[in-house]
C-alpha positions in Angstrom: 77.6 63.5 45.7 75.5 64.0 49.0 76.7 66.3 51.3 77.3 66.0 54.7 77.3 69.6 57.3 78.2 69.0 60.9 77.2 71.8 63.2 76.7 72.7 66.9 79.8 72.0 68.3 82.0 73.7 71.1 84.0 74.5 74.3 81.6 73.2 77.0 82.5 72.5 81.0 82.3 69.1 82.6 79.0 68.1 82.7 77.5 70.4 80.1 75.6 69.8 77.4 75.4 69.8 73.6 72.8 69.4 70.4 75.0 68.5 67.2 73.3 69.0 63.6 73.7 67.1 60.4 72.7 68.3 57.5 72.5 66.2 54.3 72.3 67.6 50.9 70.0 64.0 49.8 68.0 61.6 51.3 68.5 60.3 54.1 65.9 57.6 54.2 67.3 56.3 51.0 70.5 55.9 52.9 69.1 54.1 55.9 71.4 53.6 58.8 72.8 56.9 59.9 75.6 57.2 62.8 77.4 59.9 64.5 81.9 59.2 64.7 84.1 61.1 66.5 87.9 61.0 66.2 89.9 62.4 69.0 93.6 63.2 68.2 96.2 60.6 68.2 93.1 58.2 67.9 91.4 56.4 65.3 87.8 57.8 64.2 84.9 55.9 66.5 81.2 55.0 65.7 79.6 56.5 68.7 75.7 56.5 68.1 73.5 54.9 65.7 70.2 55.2 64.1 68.4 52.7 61.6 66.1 53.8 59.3 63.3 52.5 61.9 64.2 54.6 64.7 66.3 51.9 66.2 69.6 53.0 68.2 72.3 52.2 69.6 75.4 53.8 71.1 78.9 52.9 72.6 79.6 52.0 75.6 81.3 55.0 76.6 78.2 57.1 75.2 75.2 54.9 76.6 72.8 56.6 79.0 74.6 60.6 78.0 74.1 60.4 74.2 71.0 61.0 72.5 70.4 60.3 68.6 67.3 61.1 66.3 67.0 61.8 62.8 64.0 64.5 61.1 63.6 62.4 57.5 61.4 65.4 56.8 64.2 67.7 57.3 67.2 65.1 56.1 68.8 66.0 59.6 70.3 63.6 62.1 71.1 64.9 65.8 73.1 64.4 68.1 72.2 65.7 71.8 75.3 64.7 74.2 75.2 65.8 78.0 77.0 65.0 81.1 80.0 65.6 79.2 83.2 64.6 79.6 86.6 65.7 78.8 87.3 62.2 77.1 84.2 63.6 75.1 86.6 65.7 73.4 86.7 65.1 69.7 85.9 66.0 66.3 82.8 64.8 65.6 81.0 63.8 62.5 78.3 62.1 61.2 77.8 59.5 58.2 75.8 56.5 57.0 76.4 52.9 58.8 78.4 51.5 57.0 80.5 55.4 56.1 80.5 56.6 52.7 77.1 54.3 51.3 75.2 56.2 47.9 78.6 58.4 47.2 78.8 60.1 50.9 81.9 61.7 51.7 83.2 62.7 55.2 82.5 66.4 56.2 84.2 68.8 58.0 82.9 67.7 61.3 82.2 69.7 63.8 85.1 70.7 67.1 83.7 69.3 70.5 86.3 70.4 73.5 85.2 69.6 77.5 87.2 70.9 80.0 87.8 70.0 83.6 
């Protein structure tokens, strides 16, 4: 199985900024589409941010224009960097291919993001 480590989160002020980390155990250019979720209690887990294989993104609509994602193929690591945040930001955040769980991925631990007002 290929692992999945979320890192970087925490408590951050209204407007503040954050880099999230994933790191994979495999190959993440054999996986292709990468994407960053985050699932915010009482709510159903939410593709936020997206990167193909070619660089390519896209984001959410309630991410677009704050959210930033990139990917090191070099160092199988996808980022995350998130800014102007919001406390409707608030989540636990994790990443995963696009579609979740391709070449035997599992969901990790994910990593806390709080914002307060």
């Amino acid at each position: 199985q290929v692992q999945l480590v979320e890192s970087g989160g925490g408590l951050v002020q209204l407007g503040g900024s954050l880099r999230l980390s994933c790191a994979t155990s495999g190959s993440i250019v054999s996986i292709g589409a990468m994407g960053w979720y985050r699932q915010a209690p009482g709510k159903q887990r939410e593709l936020v941010a997206v990167i193909l294989g070619d660089g390519t993104t896209n984001y959410a609509d309630s991410v677009k224009g704050r959210f930033t994602i990139s990917r090191d193929n070099a160092k199988n690591t996808v980022y995350l960097q998130m800014n102007s945040l919001k406390p409707e930001d608030t989540a636990v955040y994790y990443c995963n291919s696009v579609p979740p769980l391709k070449k035997n991925l599992t969901w990790g631990q994910g990593t806390q993001v709080t914002v307060s007002s």
